[in-house]
C-alpha positions as CSV (number, residue, x, y, z in Angstrom):
1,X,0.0,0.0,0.0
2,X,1.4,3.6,-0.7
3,X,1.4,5.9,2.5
4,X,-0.6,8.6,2.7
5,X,1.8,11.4,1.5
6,X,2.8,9.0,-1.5
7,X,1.8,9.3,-4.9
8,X,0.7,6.1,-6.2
9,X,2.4,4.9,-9.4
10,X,1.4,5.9,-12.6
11,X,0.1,3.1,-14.7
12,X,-1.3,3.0,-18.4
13,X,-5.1,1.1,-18.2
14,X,-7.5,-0.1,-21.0
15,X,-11.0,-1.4,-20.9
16,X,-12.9,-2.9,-23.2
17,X,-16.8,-3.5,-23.2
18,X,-19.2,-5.0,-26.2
19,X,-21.6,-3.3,-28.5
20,X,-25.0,-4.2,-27.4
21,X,-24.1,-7.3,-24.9
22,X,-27.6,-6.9,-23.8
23,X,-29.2,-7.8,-26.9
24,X,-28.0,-11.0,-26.7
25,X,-29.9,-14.1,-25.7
26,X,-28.5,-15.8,-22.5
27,X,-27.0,-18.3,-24.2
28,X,-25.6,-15.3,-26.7
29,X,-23.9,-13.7,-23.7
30,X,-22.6,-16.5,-22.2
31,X,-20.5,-17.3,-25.6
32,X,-19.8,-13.3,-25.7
33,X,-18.4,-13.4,-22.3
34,X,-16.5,-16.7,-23.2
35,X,-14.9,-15.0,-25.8
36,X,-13.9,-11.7,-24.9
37,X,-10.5,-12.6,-22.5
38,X,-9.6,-15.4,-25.3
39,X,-9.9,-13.0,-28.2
40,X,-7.6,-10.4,-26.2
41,X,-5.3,-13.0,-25.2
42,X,-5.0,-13.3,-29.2
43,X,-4.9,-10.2,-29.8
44,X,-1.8,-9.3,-27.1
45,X,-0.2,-12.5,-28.6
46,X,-0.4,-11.9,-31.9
47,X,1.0,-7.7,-31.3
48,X,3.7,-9.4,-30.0
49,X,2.8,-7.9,-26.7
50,X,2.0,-11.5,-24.7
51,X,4.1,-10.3,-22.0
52,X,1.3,-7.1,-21.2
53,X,-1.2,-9.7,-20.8
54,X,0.6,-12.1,-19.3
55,X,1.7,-9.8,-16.4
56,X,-1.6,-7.6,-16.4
57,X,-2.1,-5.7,-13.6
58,X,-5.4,-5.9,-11.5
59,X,-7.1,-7.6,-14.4
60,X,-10.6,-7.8,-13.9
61,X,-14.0,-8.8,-16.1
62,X,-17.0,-6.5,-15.8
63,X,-19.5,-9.1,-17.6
64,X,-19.4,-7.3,-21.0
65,X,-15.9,-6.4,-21.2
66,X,-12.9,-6.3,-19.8
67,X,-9.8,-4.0,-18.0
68,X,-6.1,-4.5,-17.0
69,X,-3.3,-2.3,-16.0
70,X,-0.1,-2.5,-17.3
71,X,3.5,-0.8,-17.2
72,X,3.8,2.2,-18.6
73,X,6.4,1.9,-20.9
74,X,4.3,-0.4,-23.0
75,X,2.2,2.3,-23.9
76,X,4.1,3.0,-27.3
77,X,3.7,-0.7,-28.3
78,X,0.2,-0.9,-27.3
79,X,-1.2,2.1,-28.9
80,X,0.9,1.4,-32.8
81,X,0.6,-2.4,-32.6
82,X,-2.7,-4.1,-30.1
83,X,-5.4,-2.1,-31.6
84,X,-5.2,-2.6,-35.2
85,X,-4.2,-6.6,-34.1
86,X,-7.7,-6.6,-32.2
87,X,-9.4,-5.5,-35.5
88,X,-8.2,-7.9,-36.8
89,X,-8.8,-10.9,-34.5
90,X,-12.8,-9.3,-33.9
91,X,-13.5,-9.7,-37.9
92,X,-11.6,-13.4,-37.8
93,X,-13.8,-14.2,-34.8
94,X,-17.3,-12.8,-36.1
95,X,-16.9,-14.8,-39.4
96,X,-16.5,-18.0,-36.9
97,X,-19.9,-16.4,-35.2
98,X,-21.7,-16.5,-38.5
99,X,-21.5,-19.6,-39.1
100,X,-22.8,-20.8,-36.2
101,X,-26.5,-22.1,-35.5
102,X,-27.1,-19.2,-32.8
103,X,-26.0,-15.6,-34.6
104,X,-24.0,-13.7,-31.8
105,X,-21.5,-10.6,-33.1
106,X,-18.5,-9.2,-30.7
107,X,-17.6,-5.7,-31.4
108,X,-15.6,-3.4,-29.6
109,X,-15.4,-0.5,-27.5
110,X,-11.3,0.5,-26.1
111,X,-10.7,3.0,-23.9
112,X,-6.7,3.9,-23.2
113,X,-5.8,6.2,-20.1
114,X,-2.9,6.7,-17.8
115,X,-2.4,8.0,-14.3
116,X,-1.5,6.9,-10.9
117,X,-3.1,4.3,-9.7
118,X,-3.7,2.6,-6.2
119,X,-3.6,-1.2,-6.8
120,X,-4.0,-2.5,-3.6
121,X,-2.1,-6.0,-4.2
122,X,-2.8,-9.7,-2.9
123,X,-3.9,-10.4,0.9
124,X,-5.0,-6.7,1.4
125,X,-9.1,-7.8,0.9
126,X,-10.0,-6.0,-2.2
127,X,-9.6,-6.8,-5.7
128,X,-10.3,-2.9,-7.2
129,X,-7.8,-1.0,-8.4
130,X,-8.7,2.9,-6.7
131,X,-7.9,6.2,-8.8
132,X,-9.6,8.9,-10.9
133,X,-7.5,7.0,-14.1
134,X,-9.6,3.5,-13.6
135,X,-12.7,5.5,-13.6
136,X,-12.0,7.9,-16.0
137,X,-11.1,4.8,-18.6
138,X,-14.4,3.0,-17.6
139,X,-16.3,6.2,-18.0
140,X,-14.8,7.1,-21.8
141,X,-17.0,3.8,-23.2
142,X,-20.3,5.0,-22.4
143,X,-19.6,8.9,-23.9
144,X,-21.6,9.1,-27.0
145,X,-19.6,10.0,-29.2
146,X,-17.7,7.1,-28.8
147,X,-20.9,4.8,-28.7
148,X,-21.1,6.7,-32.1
149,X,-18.5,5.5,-34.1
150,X,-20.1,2.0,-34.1
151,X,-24.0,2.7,-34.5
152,X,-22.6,5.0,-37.5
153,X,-20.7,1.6,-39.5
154,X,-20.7,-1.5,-40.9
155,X,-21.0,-4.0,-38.3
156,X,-19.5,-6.2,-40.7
157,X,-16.2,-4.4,-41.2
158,X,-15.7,-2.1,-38.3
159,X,-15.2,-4.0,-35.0
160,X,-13.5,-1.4,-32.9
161,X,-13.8,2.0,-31.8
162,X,-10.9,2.8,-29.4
163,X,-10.9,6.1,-27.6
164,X,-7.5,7.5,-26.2
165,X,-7.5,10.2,-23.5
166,X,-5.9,13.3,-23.9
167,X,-3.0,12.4,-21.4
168,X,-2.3,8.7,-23.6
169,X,-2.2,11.7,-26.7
170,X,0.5,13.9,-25.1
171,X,2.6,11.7,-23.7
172,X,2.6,9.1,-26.3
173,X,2.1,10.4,-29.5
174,X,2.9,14.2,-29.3
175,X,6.0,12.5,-28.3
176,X,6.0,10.5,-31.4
177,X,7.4,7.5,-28.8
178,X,4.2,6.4,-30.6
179,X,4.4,5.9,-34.5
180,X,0.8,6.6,-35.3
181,X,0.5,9.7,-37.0
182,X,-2.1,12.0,-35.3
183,X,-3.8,13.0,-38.1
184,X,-5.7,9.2,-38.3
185,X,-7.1,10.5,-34.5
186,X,-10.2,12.7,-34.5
187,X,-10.0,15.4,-31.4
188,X,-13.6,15.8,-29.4
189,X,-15.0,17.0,-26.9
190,X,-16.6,14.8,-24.1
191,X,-19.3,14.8,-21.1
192,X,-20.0,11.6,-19.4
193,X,-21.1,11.7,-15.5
194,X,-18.6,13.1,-13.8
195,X,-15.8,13.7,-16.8
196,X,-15.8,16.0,-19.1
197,X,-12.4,16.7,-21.1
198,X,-10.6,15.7,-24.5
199,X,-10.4,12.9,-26.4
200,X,-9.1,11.1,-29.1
201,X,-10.7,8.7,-31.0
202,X,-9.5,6.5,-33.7
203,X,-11.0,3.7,-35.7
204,X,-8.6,1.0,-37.2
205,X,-11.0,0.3,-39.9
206,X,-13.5,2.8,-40.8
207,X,-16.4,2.1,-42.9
208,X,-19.8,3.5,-43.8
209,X,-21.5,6.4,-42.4
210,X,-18.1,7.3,-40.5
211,X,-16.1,7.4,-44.5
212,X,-19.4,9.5,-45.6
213,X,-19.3,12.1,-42.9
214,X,-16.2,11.6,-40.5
215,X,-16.3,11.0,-36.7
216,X,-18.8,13.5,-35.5
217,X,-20.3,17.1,-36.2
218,X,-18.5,19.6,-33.9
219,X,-15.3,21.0,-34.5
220,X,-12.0,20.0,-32.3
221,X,-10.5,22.1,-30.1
222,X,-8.7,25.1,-31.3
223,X,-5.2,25.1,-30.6
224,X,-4.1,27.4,-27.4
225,X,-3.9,31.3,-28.4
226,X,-1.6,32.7,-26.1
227,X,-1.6,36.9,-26.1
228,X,1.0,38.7,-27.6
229,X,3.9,39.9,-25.3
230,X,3.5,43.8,-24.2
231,X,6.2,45.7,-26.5
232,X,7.8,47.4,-24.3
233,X,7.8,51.3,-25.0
234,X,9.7,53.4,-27.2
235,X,13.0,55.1,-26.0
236,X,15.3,57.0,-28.5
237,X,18.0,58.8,-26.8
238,X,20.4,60.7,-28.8
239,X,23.7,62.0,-28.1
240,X,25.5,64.8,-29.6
241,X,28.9,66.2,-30.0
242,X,32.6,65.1,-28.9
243,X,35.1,63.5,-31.5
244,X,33.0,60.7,-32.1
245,X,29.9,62.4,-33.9
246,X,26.4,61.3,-32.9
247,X,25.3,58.4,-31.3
248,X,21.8,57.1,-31.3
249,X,20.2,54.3,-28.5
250,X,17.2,53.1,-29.8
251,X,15.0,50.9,-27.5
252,X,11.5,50.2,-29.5
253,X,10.5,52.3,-32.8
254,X,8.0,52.1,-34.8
255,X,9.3,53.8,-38.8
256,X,12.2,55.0,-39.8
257,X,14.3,57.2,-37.7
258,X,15.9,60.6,-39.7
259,X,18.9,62.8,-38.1
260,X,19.6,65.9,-40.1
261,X,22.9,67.5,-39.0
262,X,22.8,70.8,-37.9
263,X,24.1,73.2,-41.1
């Protein structure tokens, strides 16, 4: 446990959660829920990031989805490589679904944050991980305009909509630690609950109305305008005379500056 004037260490987290899990039959769930850790586990795997999952922090199901911490410095790996692999792994998985006698589809909604988090750690009787970041993350699924990006494509193409917070943007891709260009990420807005703030969200495979008419309706956020400095004001001081002619000291001016000699 940290001690009260300790920060708690900083730790990246994603959560995942299904597209309509509710919709489903029992049965329908039951093979959603089934599938959701095996079709991450694949997905870490085949990112070449086993090792994340393997040594997840607090991992925990929430019955439609799924969240684990992990070590910050993945966060480079994980943000180029574990999305797009998940895309991929969703579509091979749905066409397994469609074959099947009882119709189920799994698609995704990722949320990526970071910030210090209090995991409390074996024998200490509870199994949450505590800190604004875990909330924040959970909370980023349910914003609309993240629920968006999936009501507005093909369920047959796009599987994922991932949503990266503002602090995942700075850190990790402003950085360019991250080799994702930021100009595939769409900057918005957000109110959910408690949060309101920035995000960024970004589709690995985009595909009807979202190809027609982008991610959303409102403009990002305009870049910081800081004022202009104060110019400080004018002095001109001129000195006459001795063997050295005139000097001139010129602090601010605005124009041109004559001297006429005396006749």
């Amino acid at each position: 446990m940290t001690g009260e004037d300790e920060l708690p260490p900083y730790r990246a987290v994603v959560v995942v959660d299904t597209k309509e899990f509710g919709g489903h039959s029992d049965r329908g769930q039951a093979v959603l829920a089934d599938a959701i850790p095996d079709v991450l586990a694949l997905a870490f795997e085949r990112a070449g990031l086993a090792h994340v999952w393997r040594e997840a922090l607090f991992p925990h199901g929430t019955g439609d989805g799924f969240g684990l911490g992990f070590d910050t410095r993945h966060l480079p790996a994980v943000v180029m490589r574990f999305f797009n692999t998940l895309q991929e792994v969703l579509a091979e998985r749905d066409t397994r679904f469609s074959g099947a006698a009882r119709r189920v589809r799994l698609r995704m909604r990722a949320s990526l944050n970071v910030g210090p988090v209090l995991d409390p750690g074996p024998g200490t009787g509870s199994a949450a991980a505590i800190g604004g970041a875990v909330i924040t993350t959970h909370r980023l699924l349910d914003a609309p305009e993240v629920r968006d990006l999936l009501t507005r494509s093909d369920p047959g193409q796009t599987f994922l909509a991932v949503v990266l917070s503002q602090r995942v943007f700075e850190d990790v891709l402003l950085t360019e630690y991250a080799r994702l260009p930021p100009s595939l990420l769409v900057a918005r807005r957000v109110a959910v609950k408690e949060y309101a703030g920035t995000v960024h969200l970004y589709v690995p495979r985009p595909s009807g109305d979202l190809l027609t008419h982008g991610f959303g309706t409102d403009e990002p956020p305009h870049p910081l305008e800081l004022p202009e400095p104060e110019r400080p004001a004018r002095t001109t001081n001129i000195i006459s005379g001795g063997d050295f002619g005139t000097a001139i000291q010129v602090g601010h001016l605005h124009g041109g500056l004559r001297h006429e000699a005396e006749q």
